[in-house]
N, C-alpha and C positions, 0 to 999 in steps of 0.2 A: 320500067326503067326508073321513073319518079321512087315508086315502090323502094325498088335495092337503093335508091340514095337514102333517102328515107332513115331503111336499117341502117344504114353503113355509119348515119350522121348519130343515131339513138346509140349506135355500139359505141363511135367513138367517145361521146359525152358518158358513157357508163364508164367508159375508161378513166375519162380524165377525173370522172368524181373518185372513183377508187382510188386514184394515185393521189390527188388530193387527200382522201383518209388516213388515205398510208405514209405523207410526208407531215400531215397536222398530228396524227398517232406519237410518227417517230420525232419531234419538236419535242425537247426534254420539257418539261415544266419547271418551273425554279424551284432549284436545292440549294439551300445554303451549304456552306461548305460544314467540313467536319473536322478541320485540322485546325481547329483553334484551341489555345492553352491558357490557363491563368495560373501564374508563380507568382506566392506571396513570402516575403521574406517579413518574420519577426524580430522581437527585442526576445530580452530576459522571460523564458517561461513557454514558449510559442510552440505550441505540439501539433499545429495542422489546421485544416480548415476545409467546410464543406462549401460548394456552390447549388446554387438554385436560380434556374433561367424562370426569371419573370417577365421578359419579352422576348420574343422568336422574330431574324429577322425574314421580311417576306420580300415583295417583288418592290425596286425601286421606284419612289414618284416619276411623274413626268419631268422634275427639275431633278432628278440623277440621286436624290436625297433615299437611305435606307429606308422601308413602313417597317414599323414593328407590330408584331401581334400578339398581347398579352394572353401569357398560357391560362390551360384551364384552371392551374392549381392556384392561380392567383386572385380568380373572380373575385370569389369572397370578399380576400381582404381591401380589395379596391372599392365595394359593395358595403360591407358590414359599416356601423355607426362607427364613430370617433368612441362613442363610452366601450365599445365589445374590443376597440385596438384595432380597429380598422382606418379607413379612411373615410368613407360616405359617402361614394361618386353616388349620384343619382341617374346620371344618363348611360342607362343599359345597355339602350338602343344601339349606342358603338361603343362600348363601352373600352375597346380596343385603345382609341382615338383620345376618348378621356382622361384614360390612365395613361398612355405617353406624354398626354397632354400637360397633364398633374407632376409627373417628373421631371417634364423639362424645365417647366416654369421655377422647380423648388431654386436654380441658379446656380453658376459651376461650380468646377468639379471642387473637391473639399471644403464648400460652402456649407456651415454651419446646419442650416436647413435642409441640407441632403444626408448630410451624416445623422442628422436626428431622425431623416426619413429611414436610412437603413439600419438603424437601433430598433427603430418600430419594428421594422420587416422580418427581421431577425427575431423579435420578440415574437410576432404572430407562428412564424416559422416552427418554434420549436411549441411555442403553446399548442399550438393545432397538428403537429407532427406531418408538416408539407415535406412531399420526399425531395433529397437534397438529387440533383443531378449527376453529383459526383464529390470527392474528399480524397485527400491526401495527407499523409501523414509526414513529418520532419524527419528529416532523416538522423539518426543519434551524433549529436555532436556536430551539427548542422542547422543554421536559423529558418533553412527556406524547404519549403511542400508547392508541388505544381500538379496542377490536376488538368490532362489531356485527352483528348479526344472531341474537346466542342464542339455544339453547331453555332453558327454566328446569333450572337441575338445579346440580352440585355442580363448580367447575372448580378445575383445579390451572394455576396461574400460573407460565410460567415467563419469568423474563427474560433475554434474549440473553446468553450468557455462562455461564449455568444457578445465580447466586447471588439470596437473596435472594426466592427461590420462596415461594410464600404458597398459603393456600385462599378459593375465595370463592364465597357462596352466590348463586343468580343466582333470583329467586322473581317473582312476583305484586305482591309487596308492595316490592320491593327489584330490580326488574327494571335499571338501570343505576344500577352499583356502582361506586364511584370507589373507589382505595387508592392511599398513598404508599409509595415501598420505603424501609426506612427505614436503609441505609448507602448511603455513597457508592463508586460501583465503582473497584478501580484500573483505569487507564487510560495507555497510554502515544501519546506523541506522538514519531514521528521523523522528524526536517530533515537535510537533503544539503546543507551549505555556508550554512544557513539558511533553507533552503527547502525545498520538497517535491520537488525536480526540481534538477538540475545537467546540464551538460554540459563532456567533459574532454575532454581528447586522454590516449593510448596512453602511460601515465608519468605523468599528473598525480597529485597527490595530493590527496584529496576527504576534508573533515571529516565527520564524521558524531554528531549526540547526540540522544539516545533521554532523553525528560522524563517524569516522571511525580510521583504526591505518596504521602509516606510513608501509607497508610490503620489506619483505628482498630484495634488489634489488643487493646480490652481485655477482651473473652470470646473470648478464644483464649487459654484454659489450656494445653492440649499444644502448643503452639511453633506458627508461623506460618510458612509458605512462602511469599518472595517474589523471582520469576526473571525475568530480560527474559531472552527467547527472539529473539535477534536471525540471520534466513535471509539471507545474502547470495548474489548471482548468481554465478556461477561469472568473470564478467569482473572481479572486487575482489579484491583480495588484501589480508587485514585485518592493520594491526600489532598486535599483540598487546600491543607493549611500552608503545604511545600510550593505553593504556585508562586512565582516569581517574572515579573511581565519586564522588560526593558527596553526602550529603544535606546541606540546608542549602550553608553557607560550609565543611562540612569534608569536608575527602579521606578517605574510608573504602573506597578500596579494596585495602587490606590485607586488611578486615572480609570480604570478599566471597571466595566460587571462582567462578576465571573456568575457563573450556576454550572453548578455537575448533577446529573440524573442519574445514579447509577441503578436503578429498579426500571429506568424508562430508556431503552437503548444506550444506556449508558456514555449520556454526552455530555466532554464537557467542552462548553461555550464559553470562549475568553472575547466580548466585545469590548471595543478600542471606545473610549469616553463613554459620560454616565448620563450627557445630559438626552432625554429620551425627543427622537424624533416622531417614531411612532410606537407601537405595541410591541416591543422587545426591540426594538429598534434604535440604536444610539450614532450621536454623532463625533467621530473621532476627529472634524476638521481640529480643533485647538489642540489635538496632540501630534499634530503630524502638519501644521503649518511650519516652514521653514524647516524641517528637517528631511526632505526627499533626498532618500538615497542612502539613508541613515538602517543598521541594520535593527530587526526585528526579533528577538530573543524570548522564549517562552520557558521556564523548566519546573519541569515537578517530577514529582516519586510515584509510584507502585508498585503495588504490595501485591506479587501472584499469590493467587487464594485456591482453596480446594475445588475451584470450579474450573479450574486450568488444566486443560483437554492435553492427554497425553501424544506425542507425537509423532507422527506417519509421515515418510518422504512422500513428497511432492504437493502434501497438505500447508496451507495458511494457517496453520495452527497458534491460537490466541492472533491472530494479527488484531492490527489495531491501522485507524487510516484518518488523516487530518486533512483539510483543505480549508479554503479562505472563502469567506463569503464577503462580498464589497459590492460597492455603485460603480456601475459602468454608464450611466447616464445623469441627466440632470432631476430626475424626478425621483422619488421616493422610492416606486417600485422599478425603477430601472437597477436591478441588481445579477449579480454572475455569481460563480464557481469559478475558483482554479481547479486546475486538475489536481487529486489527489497524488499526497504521499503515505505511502506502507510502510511499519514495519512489522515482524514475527517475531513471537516470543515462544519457545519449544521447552519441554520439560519431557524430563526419560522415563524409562523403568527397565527392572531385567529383574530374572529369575533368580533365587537361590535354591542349589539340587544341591541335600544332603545323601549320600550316598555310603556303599562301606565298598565302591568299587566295582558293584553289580548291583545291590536290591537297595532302594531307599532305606532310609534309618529318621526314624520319629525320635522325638525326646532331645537332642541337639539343641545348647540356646546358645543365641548370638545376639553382641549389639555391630550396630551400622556405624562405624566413625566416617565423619569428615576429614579435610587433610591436613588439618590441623590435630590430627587424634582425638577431639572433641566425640561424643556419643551423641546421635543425632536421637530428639527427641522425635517418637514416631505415634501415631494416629491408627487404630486399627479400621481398616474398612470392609472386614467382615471376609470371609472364604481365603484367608491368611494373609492380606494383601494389606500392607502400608503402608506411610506417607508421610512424609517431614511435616510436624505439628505445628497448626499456626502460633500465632506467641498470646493466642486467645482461650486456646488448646493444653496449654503447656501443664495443668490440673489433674487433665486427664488421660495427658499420654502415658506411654513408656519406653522403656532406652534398649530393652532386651525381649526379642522373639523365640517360640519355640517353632521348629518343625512338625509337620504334623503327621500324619499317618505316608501319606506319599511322598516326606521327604523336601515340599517345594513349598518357599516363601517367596513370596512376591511384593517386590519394594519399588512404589510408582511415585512421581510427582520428584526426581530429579535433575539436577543441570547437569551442563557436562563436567566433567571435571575426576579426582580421583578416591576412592573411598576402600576404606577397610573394614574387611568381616572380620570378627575376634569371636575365636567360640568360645563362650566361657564355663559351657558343660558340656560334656562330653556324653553320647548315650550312654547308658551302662553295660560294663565290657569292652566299652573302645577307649584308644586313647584320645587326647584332643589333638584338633590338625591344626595346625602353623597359621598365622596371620594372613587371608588371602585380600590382595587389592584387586579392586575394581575399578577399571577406568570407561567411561564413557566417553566416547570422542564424536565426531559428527563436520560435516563437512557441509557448506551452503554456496549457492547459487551469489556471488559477488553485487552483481548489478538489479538483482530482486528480493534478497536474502532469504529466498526459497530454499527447504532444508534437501540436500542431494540423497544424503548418505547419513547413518551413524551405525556405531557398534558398541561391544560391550568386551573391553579387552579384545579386540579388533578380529572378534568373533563375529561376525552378524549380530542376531538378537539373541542369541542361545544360550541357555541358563550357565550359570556359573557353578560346576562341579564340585564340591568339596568332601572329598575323603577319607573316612575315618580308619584307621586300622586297629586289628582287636589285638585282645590283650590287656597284661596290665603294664603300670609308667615301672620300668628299673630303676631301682637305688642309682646317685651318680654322685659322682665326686665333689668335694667341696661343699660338702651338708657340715652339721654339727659334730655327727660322728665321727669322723674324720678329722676331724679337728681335735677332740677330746683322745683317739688315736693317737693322735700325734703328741700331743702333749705327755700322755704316757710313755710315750716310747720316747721323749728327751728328754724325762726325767731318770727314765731307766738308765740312758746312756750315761748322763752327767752321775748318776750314783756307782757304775763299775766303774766312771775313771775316776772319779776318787776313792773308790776302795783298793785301787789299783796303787794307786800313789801314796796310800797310807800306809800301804803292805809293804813297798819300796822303801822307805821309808825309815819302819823298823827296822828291815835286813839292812840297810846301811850302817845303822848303828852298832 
């Protein structure tokens, strides 16, 4: 009896420990939630922004307060010295505890001290390439990018360009957090002729100005850096001499160092003031004190050269691309990128097919006019192919091509626009054919000035046919002879009728 109570008592306590495993098991463990969001709305320039959780939030204190637990990607920089761009915690041991500890204290929110903290962060960020959690882009014509899906915890805010970095808490109570950034980013805009896109021939000369607006520079005590970083293609050759800097209505490029490298990726660099802060490095506070908001104007010339890549849809052909390099912080190497501006520069070619209608015909010469009937000085580049002469060139061009055995000249390095073939020999046995125009047209992408489409006499790319017919030229009207014709035969006239009236004349009498 004792016995069966015995089992009955060991059965039930196996019971109740299972049930117990099975209710402690089924106890969720703490998740933070996932339905938190952060929308940041910009100024002038603002193309999006990435986040990076540097504390995850964990299980509440015993006073109801969030624990944070700083992620693994953060160790380092909380770790690493003050010289490497870290911070220097030394207590490893919770190193968790430290680093919350370290932030709260920096003092609230937009307090000087925490904004220079999240400049650092941001700095470490992209230097060490920590992966961002997430980013969103501006929507076109739109200031504000929200990037959703959070887990609750502690994020560093960066926006495209890395100024302007903030902290922001993502909670329970505050799960979609909205913030404004609160300066406006410099921002450059650069047009080709006025536009985002041009097309030249081999020798034109192409305007070029890079805009921008002077920005607030009045907590930037140690001097201010601000540089258009302008890459040109290897097909441009820049005058240096045609640079023209202005803010506002006044020419200030005196105020400025300029340098162009055209053999070393061919950049040129227009920094704002001369007096030198560090190793290339200048300070443009005295030209931009008092004038925020004032506009930014750059212009100069180029000259497409024989290195100017001939054009294929949906190619960047010769692009060229500018951005600003400035201080977003208060120390020396606290510096940013704006986002670049593009533009393309495209140059054509098409065939010439001499023909008699069926077989090619050799011996055919033509010159190339412009649209002004002008005869374009041309360049031979060897397998019958050439090219409007640069004005460097002009010694040893010439203005008149022959056809060769197959018939096909090929004429590369032009804009769009509309040109005439003049044959001015004729093979022997044909006659010569009629003035043929050529027009080249092309169509571009508005909002990238990416090239769509061109044609050639809104053929495709397909050579341009010109047909001779044989034979010889017929006598025609209105030559010399005909004239000297004529004049015999109204001398003839005028002498019967006076022989007429002299005869008259007599018999009368």
């Amino acid at each position: 009896m004792l016995q069966t109570i015995s089992k009955r008592l060991m059965t039930a306590l196996t019971a109740i420990v299972l049930m117990m495993g099975i209710l402690l098991s089924a106890t969720p463990a703490f998740a933070a939630g996932t339905d938190g969001s952060i929308e940041i709305t910009g100024g002038n320039g603002f193309k999006g922004f990435s986040v990076y959780q540097m504390f995850s939030q964990g299980e509440n204190d015993n006073d109801g307060a969030p624990k944070y637990v700083l992620t693994e990607a953060w160790r380092d920089f909380f770790t690493a010295s003050t010289g490497d761009g870290g911070i220097g915690l030394t207590n490893n041991a919770d190193l968790s505890n430290a680093a919350y500890g370290y932030v709260k204290a920096l003092g609230a929110d937009n307090d000087p001290s925490v904004s220079e903290f999240a400049r650092k962060a941001s700095k470490w960020a992209i230097a060490k390439g920590v992966f961002a959690t997430g980013s969103a882009d501006a929507g076109t014509g739109t200031p504000t990018a929200t990037v959703k899906g959070l887990s609750y915890g502690y994020y560093l805010v960066v926006p495209y360009g890395g100024t302007d970095s903030m902290l922001v808490s993502v909670s329970e109570d505050a799960s979609n957090v909205a913030a404004t950034l609160k300066s406006v980013y410099p921002t450059v805009v650069k047009t080709v002729n006025g536009n985002n896109h041009a097309s030249a021939s081999i020798g034109d000369t192409l305007e070029f100005t890079l805009t921008s607006t002077v920005p607030d520079i009045s907590e930037y005590t140690s001097g201010y850096q601000f540089a258009f970083y302008d890459t040109l293609c290897q097909g441009l050759t820049v005058d240096t001499g045609s640079v023209v800097v202005r803010i506002g209505d006044q020419v200030v490029t005196d105020s400025c160092h300029i340098t162009y490298s055209p053999d070393v990726g061919a950049v040129l660099i227009i920094n704002f003031g001369t007096t030198d802060l560090s190793a290339n490095q200048y300070d443009a506070t005295e030209l931009f004190t008092g004038k925020t908001g004032e506009s930014i104007t750059v212009t100069y010339t180029a000259t497409l050269n024989s290195k100017a890549a001939v054009s294929d849809v949906g190619a960047r052909d010769n692009s060229n691309s500018a951005r600003i390099f400035y201080s977003n912080g208060t120390g020396i190497d606290d510096v940013g990128w704006s986002i670049e501006s593009t533009t393309n520069q495209y140059t054509f070619a098409f065939d010439l097919k001499k023909t008699n209608g069926l077989d090619p015909l050799q011996d055919a010469t033509f010159q190339l006019e412009d649209d002004k009937s002008i005869s374009i000085n041309l360049v031979s580049l060897g397998n019958n192919t050439y090219r409007p002469a640069m004005e460097s060139e002009t010694a040893s061009a010439v203005t008149s091509v022959t056809t060769p055995e197959d018939g096909v000249v090929h004429f590369s390095g032009l804009g769009e626009g509309s040109y005439t073939l003049v044959e001015t020999k004729a093979p022997e046995g044909y006659n010569k054919a009629s003035d043929t125009t050529v027009t080249i047209s092309a169509s571009y992408n508005n909002e990238s000035g990416m090239l769509e489409s061109w044609s050639i006499n809104g053929n495709g790319q397909n050579p341009v046919e010109i047909v001779n017919n044989a034979g010889i030229v017929l006598p025609g009207t209105g030559g010399m002879g005909t004239v000297v014709f004529t004049v015999i035969g109204v001398v003839a006239i005028l002498g019967g009728v006076t022989w007429q009236m002299v005869r008259r004349a007599k018999q009368g009498r």
